[in-house]
C-alpha positions in Angstrom: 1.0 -0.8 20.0 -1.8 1.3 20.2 0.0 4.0 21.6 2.5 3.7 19.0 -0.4 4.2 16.1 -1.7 7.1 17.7 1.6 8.8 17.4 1.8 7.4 14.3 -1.6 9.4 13.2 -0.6 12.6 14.7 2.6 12.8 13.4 0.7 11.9 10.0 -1.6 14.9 10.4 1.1 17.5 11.8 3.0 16.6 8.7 0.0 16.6 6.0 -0.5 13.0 5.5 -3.2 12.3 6.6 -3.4 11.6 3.0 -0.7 10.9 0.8 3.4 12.0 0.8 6.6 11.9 2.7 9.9 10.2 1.9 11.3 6.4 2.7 14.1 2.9 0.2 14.8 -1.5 0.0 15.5 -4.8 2.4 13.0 -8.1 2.0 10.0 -8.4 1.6 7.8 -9.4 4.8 8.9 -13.0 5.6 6.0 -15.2 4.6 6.6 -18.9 2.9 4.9 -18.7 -1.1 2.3 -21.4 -1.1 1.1 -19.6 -4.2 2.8 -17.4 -6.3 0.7 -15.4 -9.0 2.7 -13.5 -11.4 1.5 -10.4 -12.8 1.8 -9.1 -16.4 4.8 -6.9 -16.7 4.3 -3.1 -16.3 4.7 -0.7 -19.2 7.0 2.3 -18.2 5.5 4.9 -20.8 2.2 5.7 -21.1 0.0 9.0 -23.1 -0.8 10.5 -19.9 2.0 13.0 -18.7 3.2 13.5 -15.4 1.2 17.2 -15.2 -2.0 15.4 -16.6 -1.7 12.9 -13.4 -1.1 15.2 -11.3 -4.0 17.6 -12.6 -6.2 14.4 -12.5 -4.9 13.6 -9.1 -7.8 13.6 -6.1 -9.6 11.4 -3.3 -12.5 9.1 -4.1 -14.5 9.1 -1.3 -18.1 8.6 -3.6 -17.6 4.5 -3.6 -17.0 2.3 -6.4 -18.3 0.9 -9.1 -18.7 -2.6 -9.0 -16.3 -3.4 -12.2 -13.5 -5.8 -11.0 -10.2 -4.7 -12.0 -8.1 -6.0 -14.9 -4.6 -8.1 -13.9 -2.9 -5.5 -15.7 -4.3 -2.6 -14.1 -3.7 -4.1 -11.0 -0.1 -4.9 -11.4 0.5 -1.5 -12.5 -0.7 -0.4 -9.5 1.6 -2.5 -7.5 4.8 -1.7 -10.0 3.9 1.9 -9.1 3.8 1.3 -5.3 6.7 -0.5 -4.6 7.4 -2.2 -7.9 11.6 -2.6 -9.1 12.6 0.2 -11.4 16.1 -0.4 -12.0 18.9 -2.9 -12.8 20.1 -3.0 -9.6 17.1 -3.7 -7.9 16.0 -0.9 -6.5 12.0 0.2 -6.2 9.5 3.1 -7.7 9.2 4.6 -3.8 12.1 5.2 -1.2 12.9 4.7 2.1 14.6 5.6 5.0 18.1 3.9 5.3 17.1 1.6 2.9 15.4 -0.5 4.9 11.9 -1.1 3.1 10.0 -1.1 6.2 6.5 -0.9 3.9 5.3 -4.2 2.6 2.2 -3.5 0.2 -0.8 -6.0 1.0 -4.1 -6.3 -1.0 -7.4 -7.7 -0.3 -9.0 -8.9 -3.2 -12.6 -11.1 -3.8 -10.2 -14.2 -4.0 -8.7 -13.7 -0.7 -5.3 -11.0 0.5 -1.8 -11.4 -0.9 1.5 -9.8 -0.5 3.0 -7.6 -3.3 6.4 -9.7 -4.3 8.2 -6.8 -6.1 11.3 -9.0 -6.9 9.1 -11.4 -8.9 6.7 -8.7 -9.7 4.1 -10.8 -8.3 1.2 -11.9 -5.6 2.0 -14.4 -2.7 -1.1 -15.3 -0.9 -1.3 -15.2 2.7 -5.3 -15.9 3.5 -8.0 -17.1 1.3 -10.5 -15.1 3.3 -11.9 -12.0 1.4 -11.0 -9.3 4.3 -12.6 -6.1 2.3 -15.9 -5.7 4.5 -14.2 -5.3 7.4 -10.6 -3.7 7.0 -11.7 0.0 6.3 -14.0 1.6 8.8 -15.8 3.7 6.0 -18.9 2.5 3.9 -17.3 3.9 0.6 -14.1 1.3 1.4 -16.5 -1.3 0.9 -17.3 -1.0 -2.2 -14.2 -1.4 -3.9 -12.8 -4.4 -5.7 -9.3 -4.4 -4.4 -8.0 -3.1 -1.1 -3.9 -2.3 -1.0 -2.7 -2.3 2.7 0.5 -0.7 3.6 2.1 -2.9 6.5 5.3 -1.8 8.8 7.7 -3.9 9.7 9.3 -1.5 12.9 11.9 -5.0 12.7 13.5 -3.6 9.7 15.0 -1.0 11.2 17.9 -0.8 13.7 17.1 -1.3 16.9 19.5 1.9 17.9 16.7 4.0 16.6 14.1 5.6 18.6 10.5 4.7 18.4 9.6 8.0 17.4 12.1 7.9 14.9 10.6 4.6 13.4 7.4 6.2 13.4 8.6 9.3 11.4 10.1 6.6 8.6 7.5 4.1 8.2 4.6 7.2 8.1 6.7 9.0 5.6 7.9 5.3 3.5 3.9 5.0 3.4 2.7 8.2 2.0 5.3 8.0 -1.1 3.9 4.8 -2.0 0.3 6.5 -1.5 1.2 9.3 -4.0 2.7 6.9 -6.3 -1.0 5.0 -6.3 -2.7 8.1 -6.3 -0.9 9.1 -9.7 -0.8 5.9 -11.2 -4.8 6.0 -10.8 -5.4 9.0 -11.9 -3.2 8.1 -15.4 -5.5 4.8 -15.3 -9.1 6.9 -14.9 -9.4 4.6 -11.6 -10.3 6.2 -8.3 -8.1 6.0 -4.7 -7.6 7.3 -1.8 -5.4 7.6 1.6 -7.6 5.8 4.2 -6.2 5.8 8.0 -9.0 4.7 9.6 -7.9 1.1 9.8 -9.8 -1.8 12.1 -5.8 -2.8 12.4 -7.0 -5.6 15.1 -9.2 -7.2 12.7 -6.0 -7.1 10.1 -3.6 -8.3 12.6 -5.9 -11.1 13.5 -7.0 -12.1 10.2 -3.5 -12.3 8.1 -2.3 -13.9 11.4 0.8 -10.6 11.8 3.1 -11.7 14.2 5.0 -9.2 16.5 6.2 -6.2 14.9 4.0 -6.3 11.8 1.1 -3.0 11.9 -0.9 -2.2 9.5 -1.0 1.7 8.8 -2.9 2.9 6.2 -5.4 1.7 3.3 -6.0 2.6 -0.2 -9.4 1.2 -1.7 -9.0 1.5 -5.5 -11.6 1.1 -8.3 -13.8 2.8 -10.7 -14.9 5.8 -8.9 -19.1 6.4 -9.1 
């Protein structure tokens, strides 16, 4: 698989994201039983801050993080504007390709990691460990109060498809749902950014991933310094 996330990377860079954007759709969730389901408040959908102010306001924190924990709210706005459902018939705020879904959104927090729920709008917990010292290899990663992880499922998709093709729609699923964060920060005053330097082992290990699952990219969010 490490072949696989080196690919992954390049492609990421010959495309320009090693930051943010590309383009991706729905399936599941990542399958993981809900020992412990914690509902977030429910996202507003206007807000003062305009789509140009966002976008003007829009950049990478790479200063650290204050040490001010997040409200619920903010952080389930977050999620809502990751992956979150946005219409009646279920679909989400980011697409993907075939509308598979291939992107689950993760996040490390002090009281341990959870899995974004997007039907329920809500957390599912899959370890109690706090992960955040050790999932980013950067200092400023550190310091921030939550940690969203976006996490392929290469299962999701058909297994007629070529491996490079995967690549292509998992990297590109990923980078809409970073742009999506990236804006929704910036309307919020908090601070993000598109992290690929990943210890992915560490992840795998410590969430217990079973075959298929790869982390990809990170996005530490807080109040930038």
């Amino acid at each position: 698989m490490k072949k696989i996330f080196g690919k992954i990377l390049l492609l990421a860079l010959a495309v320009g994201i090693g930051l943010p954007i590309l383009f991706s759709l729905f399936a599941p969730e990542t399958g993981r039983s809900i020992e412990q389901e914690w509902k977030l408040p429910t996202p507003w959908k206007k807000s003062k801050v305009s789509l140009e102010e966002a976008l003007s306001l829009r950049r990478s924190s790479k200063g650290g993080f204050l040490s001010k924990e997040l409200e619920e709210k903010e952080i389930g706005q977050i999620l809502w504007a990751a992956r979150g459902v946005n219409r009646p018939d279920g679909k989400l705020t980011s697409p993907s390709a075939m509308a598979r879904y291939s992107v689950s959104v993760y996040i490390a927090t002090g009281k341990g990691t959870f899995l974004y729920v997007p039907q329920n709008h809500s957390l599912s917990r899959v370890s109690g460990r706090d992960i955040r010292e050790r999932v980013g290899t950067q200092e400023y990663v550190k310091t921030a109060p939550i940690i969203l992880l976006l996490v392929a499922d290469l299962s999701k998709l058909p297994e007629t498809i070529s491996l490079e093709r995967k690549i292509s729609f998992v990297s590109a699923e990923a980078g809409t749902i970073g742009q999506n964060v990236y804006l929704e920060c910036a309307a919020l005053k908090l601070g993000t950014v598109f992290v690929a330097s990943v210890d992915r082992d560490f992840v795998k290990e410590s969430l217990n991933f079973g075959e298929g699952l790869e982390p990809l990219f990170i996005m530490p969010v807080g109040y930038p310094r």
